[in-house]
N, C-alpha and C positions, 0 to 999 in steps of 0.2 A: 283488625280485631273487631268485631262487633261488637256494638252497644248495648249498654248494660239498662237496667228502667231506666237509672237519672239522666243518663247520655241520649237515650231515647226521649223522656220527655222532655228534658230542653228542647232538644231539635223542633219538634210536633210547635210549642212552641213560639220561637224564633222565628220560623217557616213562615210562621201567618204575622209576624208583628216587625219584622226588623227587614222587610222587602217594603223599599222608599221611605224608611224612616231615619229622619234628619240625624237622630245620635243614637246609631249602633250602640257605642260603647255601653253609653247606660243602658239602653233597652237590653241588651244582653247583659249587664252588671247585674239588673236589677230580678232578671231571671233566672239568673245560676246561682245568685245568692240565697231568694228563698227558696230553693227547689234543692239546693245542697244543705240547707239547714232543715228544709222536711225529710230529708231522706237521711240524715243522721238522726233524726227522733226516735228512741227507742232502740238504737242499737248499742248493741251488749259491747262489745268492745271498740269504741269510737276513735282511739289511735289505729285502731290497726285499720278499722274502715275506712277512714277518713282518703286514705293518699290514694287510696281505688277509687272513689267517688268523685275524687276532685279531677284524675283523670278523667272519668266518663263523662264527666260533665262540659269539661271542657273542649273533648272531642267530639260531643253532639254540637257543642256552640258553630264549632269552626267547618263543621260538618253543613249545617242551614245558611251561614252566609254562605260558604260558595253553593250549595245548590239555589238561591233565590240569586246571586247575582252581586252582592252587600261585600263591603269590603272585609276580606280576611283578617289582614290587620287587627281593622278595628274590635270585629268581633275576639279575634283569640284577646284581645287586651281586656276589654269588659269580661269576657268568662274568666281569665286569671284573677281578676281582681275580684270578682261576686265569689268565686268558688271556694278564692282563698278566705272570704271576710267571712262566708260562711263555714267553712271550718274552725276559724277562729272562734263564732260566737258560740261553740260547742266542746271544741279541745284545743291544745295548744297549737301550733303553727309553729315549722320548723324550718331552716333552709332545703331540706331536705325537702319540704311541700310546695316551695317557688319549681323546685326542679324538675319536679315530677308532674309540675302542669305543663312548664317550659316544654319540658321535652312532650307531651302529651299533646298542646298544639302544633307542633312538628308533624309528630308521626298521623294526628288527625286530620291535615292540611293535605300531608301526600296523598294518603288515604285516597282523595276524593280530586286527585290532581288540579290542586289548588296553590296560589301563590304561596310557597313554605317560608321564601324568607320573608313577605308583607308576612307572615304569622309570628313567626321566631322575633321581628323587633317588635308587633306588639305586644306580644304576650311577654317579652325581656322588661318593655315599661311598664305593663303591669304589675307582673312580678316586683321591679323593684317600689313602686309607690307606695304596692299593698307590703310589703314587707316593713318598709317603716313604722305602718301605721300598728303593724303587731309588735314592735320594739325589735324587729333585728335588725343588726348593723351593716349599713351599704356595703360595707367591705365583704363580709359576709354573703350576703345578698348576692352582688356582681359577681363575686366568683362562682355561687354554685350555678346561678342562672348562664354563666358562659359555658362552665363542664357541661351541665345538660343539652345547650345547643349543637354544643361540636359534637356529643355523642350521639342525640337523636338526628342529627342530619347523616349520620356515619349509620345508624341503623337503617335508614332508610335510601343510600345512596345518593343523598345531594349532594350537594356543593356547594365545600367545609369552608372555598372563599366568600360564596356568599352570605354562607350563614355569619361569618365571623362581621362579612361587613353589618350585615343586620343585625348582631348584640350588639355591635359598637352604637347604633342609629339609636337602637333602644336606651343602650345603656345613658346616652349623653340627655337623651330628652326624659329619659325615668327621674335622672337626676337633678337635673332641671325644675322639672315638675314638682320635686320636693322640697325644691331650695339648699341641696346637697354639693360637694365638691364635683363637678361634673367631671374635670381635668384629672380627678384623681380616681375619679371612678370609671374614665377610659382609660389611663393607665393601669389599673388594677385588671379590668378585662380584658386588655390587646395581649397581659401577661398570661392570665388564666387560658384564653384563645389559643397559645402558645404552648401550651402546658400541654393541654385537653387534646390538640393536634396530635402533639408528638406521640400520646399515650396511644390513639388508636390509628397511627402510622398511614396521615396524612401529611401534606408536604406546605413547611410552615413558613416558608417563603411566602407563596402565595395568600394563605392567612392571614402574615404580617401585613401585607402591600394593601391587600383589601382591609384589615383592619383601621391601617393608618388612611383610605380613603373614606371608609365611612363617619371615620372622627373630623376629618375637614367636611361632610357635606353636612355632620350632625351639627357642625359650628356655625355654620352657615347658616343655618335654617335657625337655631336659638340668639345667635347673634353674638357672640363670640368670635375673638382672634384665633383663625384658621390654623397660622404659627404655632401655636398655643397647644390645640388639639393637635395636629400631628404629631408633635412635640411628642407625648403624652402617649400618644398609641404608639409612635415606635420607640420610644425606651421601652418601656415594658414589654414592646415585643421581645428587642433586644434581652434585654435582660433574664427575662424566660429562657430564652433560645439558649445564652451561654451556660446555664446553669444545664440544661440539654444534652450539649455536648460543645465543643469547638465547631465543629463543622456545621451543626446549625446554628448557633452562633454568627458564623460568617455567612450564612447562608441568608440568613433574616437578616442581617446588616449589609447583605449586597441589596435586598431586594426594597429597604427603604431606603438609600440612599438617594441623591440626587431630586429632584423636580417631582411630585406627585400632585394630581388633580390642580396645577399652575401652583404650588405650595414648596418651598424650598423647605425640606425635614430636617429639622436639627435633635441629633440625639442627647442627652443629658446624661452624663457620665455620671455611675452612681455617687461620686463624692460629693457631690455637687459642686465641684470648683469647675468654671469653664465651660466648654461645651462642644460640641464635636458636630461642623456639621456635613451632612450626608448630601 
């Protein structure tokens, strides 16, 4: 889809300031923020603009890192978070506006055959920081940011495993980053992952497996027991799944069972007595 002015002048931009500069995130934070907050001045109806804007903005961001070379990632995280702050300081912010960036550095990433899922886990940790910082709630937050992934990587034909691993990578370090329950906020998206899959008739086995790998490599990298996160991504998978149907159900509980990324998975039986493991 082509770029709208704001989507355009971000990029113009970025172009010249965010090729060999040390911190993407902010150089890009700090340019989608005022450029989204000049470009809501003066318009008549700001809720209904705003979730168009914050797309355009965001898919010029991710649009200038990969044509300069600058990490995807990074950028789509600093555009979710400026784009979102500036729609904030103008009308309210919704889960609904994490989603529509989320999925908006997706489909801006493909766009320009660019790394989608480095986009999809920065833009998931931006998504969730900046959400707190507007008062919505992680739980909130993780879920819509995982629906948007699995459905912009579905409109665009990627792959629903990698994206799923990339909300997990996000979700763990967003949560992190806030000082939030990380374990339950990879368990609330390996469920949602699960949910979003089955809806647009992807195959949620593979989901699950990659879910529950990017929770051990996200644990790794914050410093967290590995047991723990797995733990965490495959209940929820699980538990999604059965509510699904039976057959994915078992289908997701074959596929976390056993050994993953040197990690023995234990699934957590909703009663919580005991434990089951895989």
């Amino acid at each position: 889809m082509p770029l709208g002015n704001l989507g355009r002048g971000i990029k113009d931009a970025l172009v010249g300031t965010i090729r060999g500069a040390g911190d993407v995130v902010g150089t890009t934070l700090d340019a989608t923020r005022q450029s989204t907050v000049k470009a809501l001045e003066g318009v008549r109806d700001v809720t209904q603009e705003a979730t168009g804007l914050a797309v355009d903005g965001v898919t010029g961001a991710v649009q200038a890192a990969s044509e300069v070379g600058s990490s995807v990632g990074d950028a789509a995280k600093g555009a979710v978070i400026g784009v979102i702050q500036g729609v904030g300081e103008v009308t309210t912010v919704t889960v609904g506006t994490l989603s529509d960036t989320v999925r908006a550095a997706i489909k801006g990433t493909q766009e320009v055959g660019g790394d989608v899922a480095a986009a999809g886990r920065g833009a998931v940790e931006g998504a969730l920081v900046t959400g707190k910082s507007v008062g919505l709630t992680l739980e909130d937050s993780v879920t819509g940011v995982a629906k948007a992934a699995i459905e912009g990587t579905a409109e665009v034909g990627g792959s629903l495993g990698n994206a799923a691993k990339s909300v997990v990578l996000g979700t763990i370090h967003g949560a992190e980053e806030i000082s939030e329950d990380s374990m339950g906020a990879v368990r609330r998206s390996a469920s949602e992952l699960i949910n979003s899959t089955a809806s647009v008739g992807g195959d949620v086995a593979t989901v699950a497996q990659n879910a529950v790998e990017g929770a051990i490599e996200g644990a790794r990298d914050i410093g967290v027991t590995a047991e723990d996160a797995a733990s965490a991504a495959a209940t929820g998978a699980v538990e999604a799944a059965d509510r699904v149907s039976s057959a994915a159900g078992e289908s997701v509980r074959n596929a976390v069972s056993g050994v993953i990324s040197g990690v023995r998975v234990v699934i957590r039986p909703p009663s919580g007595d005991g434990e089951q493991k895989a």
